[in-house]
C-alpha positions as CSV (number, residue, x, y, z in Angstrom):
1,X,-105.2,189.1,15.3
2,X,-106.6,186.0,17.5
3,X,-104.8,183.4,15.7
4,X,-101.4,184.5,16.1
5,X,-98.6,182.0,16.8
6,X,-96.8,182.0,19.8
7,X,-92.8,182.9,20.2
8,X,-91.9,179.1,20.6
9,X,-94.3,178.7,17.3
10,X,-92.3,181.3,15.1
11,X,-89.8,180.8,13.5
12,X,-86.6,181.6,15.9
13,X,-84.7,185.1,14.1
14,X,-80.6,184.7,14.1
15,X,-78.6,186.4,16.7
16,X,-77.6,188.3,13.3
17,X,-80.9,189.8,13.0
18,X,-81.5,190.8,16.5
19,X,-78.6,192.7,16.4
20,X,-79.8,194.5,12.9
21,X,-82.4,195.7,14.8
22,X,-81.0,196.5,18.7
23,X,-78.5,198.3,16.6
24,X,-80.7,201.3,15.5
25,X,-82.8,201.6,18.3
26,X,-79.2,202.0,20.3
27,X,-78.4,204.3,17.7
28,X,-81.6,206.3,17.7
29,X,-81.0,206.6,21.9
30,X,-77.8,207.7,21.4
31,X,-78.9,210.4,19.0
32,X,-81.4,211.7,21.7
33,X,-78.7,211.7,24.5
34,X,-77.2,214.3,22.3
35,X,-79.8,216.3,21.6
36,X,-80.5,216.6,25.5
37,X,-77.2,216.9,26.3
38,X,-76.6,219.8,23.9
39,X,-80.7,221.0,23.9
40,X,-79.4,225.0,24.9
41,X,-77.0,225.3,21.7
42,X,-79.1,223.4,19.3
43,X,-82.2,225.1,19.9
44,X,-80.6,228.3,19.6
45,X,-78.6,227.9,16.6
46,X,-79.6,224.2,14.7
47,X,-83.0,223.7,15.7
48,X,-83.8,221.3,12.7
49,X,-80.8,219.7,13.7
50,X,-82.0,219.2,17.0
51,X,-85.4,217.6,15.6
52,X,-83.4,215.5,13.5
53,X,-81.9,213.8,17.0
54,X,-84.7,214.2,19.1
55,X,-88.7,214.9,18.0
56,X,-90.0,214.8,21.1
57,X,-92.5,217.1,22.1
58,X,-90.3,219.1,24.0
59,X,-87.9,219.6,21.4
60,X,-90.6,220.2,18.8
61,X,-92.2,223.1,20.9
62,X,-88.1,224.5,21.5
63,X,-88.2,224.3,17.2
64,X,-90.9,226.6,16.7
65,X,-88.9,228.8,14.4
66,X,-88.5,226.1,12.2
67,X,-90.0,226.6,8.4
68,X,-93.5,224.5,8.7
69,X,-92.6,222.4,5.8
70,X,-89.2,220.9,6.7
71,X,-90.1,221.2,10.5
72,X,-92.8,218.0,9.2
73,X,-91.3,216.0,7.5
74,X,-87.9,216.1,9.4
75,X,-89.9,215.6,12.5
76,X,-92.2,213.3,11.3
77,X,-89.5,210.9,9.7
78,X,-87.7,211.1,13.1
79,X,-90.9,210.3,15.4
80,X,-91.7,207.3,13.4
81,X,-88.2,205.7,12.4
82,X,-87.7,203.7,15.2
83,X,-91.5,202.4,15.4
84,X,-91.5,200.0,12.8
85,X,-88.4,198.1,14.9
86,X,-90.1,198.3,17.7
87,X,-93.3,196.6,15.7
88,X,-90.2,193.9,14.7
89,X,-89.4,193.1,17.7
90,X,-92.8,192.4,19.3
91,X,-93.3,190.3,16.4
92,X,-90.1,188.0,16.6
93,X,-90.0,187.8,20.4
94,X,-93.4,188.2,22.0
95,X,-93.3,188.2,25.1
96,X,-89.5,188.5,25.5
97,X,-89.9,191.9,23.5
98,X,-92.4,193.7,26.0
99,X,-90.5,192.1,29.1
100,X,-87.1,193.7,27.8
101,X,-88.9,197.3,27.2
102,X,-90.1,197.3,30.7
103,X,-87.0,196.7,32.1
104,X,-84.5,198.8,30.3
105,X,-87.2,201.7,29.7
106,X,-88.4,202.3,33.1
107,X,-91.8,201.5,32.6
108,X,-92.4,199.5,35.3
109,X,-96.6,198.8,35.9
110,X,-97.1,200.5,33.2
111,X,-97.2,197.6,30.7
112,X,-99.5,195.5,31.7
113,X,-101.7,198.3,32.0
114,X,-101.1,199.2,28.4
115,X,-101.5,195.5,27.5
116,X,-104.9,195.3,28.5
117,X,-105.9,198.8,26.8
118,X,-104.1,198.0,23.5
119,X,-106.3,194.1,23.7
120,X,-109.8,196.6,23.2
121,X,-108.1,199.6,21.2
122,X,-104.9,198.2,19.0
123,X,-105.3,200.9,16.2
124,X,-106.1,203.8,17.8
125,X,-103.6,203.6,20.7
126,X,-101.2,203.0,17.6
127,X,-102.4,206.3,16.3
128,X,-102.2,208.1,19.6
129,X,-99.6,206.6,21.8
130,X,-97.0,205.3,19.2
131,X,-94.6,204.4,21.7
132,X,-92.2,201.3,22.0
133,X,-94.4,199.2,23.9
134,X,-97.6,200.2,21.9
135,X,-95.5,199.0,18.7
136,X,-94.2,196.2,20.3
137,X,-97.7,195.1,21.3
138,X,-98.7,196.0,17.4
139,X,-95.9,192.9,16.4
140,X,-96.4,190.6,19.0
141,X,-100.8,190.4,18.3
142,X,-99.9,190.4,15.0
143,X,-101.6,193.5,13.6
144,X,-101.2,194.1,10.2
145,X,-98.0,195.4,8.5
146,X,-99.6,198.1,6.1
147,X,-102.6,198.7,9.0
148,X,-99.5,199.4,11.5
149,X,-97.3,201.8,9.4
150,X,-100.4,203.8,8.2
151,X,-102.2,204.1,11.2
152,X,-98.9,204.6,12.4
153,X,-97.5,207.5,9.9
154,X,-101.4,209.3,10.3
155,X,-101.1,209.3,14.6
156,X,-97.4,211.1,13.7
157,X,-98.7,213.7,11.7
158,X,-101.4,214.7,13.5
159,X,-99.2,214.5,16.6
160,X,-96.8,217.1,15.0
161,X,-99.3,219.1,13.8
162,X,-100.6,219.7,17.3
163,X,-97.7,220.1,18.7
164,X,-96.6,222.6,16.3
165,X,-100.0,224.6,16.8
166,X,-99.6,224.4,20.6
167,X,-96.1,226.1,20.5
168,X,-97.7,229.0,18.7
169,X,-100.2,229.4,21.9
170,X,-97.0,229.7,24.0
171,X,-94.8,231.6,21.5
172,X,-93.8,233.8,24.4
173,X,-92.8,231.6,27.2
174,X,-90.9,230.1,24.2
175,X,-88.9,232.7,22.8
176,X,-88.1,234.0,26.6
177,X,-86.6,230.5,27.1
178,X,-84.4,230.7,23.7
179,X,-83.3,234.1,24.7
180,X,-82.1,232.9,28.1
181,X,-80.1,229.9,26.4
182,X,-78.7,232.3,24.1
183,X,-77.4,234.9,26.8
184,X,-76.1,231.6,28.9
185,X,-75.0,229.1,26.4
186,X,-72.0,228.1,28.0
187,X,-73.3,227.5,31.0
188,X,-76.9,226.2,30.4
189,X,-74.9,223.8,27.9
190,X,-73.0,222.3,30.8
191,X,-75.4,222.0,33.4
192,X,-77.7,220.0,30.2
193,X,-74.4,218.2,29.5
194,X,-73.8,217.3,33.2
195,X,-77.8,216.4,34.1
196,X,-77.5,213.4,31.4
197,X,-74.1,212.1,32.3
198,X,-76.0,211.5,35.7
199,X,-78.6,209.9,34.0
200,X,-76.3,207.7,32.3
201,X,-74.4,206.6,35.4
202,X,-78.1,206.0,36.9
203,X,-79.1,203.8,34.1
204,X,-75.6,202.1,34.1
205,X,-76.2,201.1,38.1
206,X,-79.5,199.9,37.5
207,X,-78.3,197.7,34.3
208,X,-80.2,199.6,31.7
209,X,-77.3,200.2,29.3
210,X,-76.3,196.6,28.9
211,X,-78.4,195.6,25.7
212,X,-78.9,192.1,27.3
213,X,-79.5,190.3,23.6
214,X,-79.6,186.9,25.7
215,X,-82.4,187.8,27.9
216,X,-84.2,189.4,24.9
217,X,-83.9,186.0,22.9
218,X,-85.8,184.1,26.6
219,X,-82.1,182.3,27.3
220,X,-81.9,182.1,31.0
221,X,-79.1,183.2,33.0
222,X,-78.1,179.9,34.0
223,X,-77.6,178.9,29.9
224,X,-75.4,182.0,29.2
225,X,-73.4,181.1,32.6
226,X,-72.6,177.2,31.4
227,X,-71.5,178.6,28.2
228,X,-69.1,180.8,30.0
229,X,-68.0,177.6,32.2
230,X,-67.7,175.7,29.0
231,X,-66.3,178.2,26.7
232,X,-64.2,180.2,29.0
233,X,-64.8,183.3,27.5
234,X,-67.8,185.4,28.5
235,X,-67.1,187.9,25.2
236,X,-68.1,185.1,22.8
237,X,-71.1,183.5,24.8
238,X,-72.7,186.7,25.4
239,X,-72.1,188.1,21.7
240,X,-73.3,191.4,22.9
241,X,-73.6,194.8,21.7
242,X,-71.8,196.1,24.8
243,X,-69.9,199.2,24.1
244,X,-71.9,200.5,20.7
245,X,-74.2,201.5,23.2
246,X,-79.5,202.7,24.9
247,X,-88.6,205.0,24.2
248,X,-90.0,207.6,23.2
249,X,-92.6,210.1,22.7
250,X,-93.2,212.5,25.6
């Protein structure tokens, strides 16, 4: 992994397939915005639905009652979809990848943090923190392809494992929260409902919902701007995403 090329040494992806791959992860955010959003009536009536959305923990501990066999593979299949995009991304954009996580996930000092750690432990911090920025990290140093998806695929299922054991340990707690949903559906749906439209006019005020393709591909501002002044039309410079509408694992 020492001899990996640089971002200005690879081969520069189309605008075409950035887009292939913003596109699911926007679709994959979108899916878990639901499942919060609707968390009181899924987990009481379409659990496996609900993983299907969402597998993160919290969702996987509300889907208890799930049948172990499709409770794995739904949830792993779900945990691990987005990785490998994530892994895609690092690898095309370097750099440019990790810098656009940390701005439109939040997580702040985080990353460099997790840059240093992943530099002495790649593979395992693949296997236990599988996150966007872990993958990312996995692309950009160049780890393996196979190496990645299997270590990847193993951390997943263990993950779900222990997370499925760990709700039996607090079946009660559990139940008494589904129960509670169930006898206040209506209104537990529309406070959820209501707590992640906030969330959503949050992230639009910081600028976290603008997919920002240009900043993701290292064009800076002041290239997109003379494009505008030249073109006249901000739409066809930017060529974003805007409007399809946006890590991971808790």
């Amino acid at each position: 992994m020492s001899d990996v090329p640089t971002v200005e040494e690879r081969p520069t992806p189309s605008r075409r397939t950035l887009i292939l791959l913003v596109a699911p992860i926007i679709l994959i955010t979108t899916m878990g915005l639901i499942a919060s959003a609707f968390t009181p009536t899924l987990a009481t009536q379409h659990p496996l639905l609900m993983i299907a959305l969402d597998a993160r923990n919290r969702f996987l501990v509300l889907a208890r009652n799930v049948d172990l066999v499709p409770f794995v593979i739904v949830a792993v299949l779900r945990r691990s979809f987005s990785d490998p995009l994530f892994y895609l991304l690092g690898r095309f954009y370097g750099d440019n990848a990790l810098r656009w996580l940390q701005k439109k996930g939040g997580a702040g000092e985080l990353v460099p943090f997790t840059e240093k750690l992943f530099k002495k432990a790649g593979y395992p911090m693949v296997f236990a923190f599988p996150g966007a920025i872990v993958c990312a990290l996995a692309g950009q140093t160049g780890m393996s392809p196979v190496g990645f998806m299997v270590t990847n695929l193993a951390g997943t299922l263990t993950a779900v494992i222990a997370v499925r054991r760990f709700s039996s340990t607090i079946a009660s707690p559990v139940e008494g929260l589904l129960d509670f949903f169930s006898r206040n559906l209506v209104v537990t749906t529309a406070v959820s409902i209501g707590l992640v439209v906030l969330s959503l006019v949050v992230n639009r005020a910081q600028d976290k919902l603008d997919p920002g393709l240009d900043e993701l591909e290292g064009k800076p501002a002041s290239d997109v701007e003379e494009g505008v002044e030249a073109d006249g039309d901000a739409g066809v410079v930017g060529d974003r995403l805007h409007g399809e509408h946006d890590p991971r694992h808790e």
